[in-house]
N, C-alpha and C positions, 0 to 999 in steps of 0.2 A: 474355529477357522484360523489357517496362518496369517498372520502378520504380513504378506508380501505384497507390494505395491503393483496394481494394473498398470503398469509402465514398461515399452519395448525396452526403455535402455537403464529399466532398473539393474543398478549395479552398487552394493553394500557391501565393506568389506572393513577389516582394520585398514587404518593410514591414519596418516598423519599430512598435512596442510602446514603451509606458511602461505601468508596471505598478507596483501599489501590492500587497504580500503579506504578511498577516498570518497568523500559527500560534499558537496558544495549547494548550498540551500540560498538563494535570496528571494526578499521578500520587500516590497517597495513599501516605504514608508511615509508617503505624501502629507501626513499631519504629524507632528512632535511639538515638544518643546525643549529644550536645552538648560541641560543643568549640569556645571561644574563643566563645560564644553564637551557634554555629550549627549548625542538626540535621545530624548526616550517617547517610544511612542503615544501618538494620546488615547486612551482607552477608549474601545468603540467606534472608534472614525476610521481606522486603518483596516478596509476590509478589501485590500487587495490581492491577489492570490502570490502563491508561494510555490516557486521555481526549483527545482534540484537538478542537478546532474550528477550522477555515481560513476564510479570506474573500482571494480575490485580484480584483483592478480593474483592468484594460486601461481606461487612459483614453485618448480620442480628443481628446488634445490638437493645437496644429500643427503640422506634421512624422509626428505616429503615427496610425495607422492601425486597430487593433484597438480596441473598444469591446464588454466583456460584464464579469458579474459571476459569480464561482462562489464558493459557499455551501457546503464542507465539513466534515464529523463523521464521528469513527473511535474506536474502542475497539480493544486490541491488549492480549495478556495471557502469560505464558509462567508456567507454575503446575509445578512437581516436583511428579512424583507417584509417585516411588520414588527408589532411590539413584542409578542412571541413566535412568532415562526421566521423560518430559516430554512435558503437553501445551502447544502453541500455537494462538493464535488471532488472527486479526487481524480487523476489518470496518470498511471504508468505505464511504460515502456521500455523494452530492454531486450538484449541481442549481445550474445555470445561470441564475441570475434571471432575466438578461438576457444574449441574445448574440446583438446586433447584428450585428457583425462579430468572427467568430473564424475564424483561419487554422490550418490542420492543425495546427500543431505548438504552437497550445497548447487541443488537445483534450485531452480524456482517455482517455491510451492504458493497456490493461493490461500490464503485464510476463508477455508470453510466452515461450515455447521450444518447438519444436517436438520430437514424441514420436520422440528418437533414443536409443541407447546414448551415454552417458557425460554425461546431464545433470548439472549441476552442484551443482543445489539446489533442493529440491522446494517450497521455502515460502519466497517469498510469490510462488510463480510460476504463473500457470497454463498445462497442458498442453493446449493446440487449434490448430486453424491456422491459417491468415491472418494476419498479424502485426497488420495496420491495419485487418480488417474491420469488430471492435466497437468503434473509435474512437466516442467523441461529445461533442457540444455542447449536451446538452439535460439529460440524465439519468444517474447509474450510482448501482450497488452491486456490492460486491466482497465475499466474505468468504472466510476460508481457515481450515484447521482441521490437526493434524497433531498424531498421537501417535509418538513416538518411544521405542523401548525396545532392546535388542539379544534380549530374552529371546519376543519374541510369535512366534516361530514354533519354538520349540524343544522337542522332543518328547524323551521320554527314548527310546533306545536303547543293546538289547545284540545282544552278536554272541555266538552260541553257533555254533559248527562242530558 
């Protein structure tokens, strides 16, 4: 079967990109201690979630070819909620001011896998098919959630003969 992505505005070609990428990540650190006057967090007490904001620029200089702007924000959180289990969470968001020209691969693709025995790891992936059909250049949000524990399905049993 060919290679081509179920996408109306698949479009792959040679080019070339120049690309401006900013991330700005904070994450509140409510317990520390200070050493040499700088905070370091204290392990395991700092379980509060972590903030981004993105801004990437495909500029259509001469020579490059892509021109669009993409606008995104995410929240991501991993909180213990027992001696071994744990919730996580992650969500993004993001919007295309502008996208002039955007070439497949710098769309916004999700991290798939397909529903087989022996996936690897269930967060931050999602389980559906097509690899490239929910690609896009206009719009997304994503969010994932996942409680982890060894004890949620354990029932007590006895064996009497």
């Amino acid at each position: 079967m060919p290679n081509i992505p179920e996408n109306l505005n698949f479009r792959m070609q040679a080019h070339q990109d120049l690309m401006i990428n900013f991330q700005l990540s904070y994450k509140p650190i409510p317990y520390y201690t200070i050493q040499n006057g700088i905070k370091i967090p204290r392990k395991g007490m700092n379980q509060t979630p972590e903030f981004s904001l993105g801004y990437r620029k495909a500029i259509p200089a001469k020579g490059f070819d892509s021109d669009f702007d993409l606008l995104t924000m995410g929240i991501a959180q991993k909180y213990a909620t027992g001696k071994q289990s744990n919730i996580e969470y992650l969500f993004e968001a993001g919007y295309f001011i502008s996208n002039k020209v955007v070439y497949f691969d710098d769309f916004r693709h999700f991290a798939l896998q397909p529903l087989v025995i022996g996936v690897r790891d269930f967060f931050p992936v999602l389980q559906m098919g097509d690899y490239y059909r929910y690609s896009t250049d206009t719009y997304f949000a994503e969010a994932h959630f996942i409680y982890r524990t060894p004890i949620l399905f354990t029932y007590p049993f006895a064996f009497n003969p």
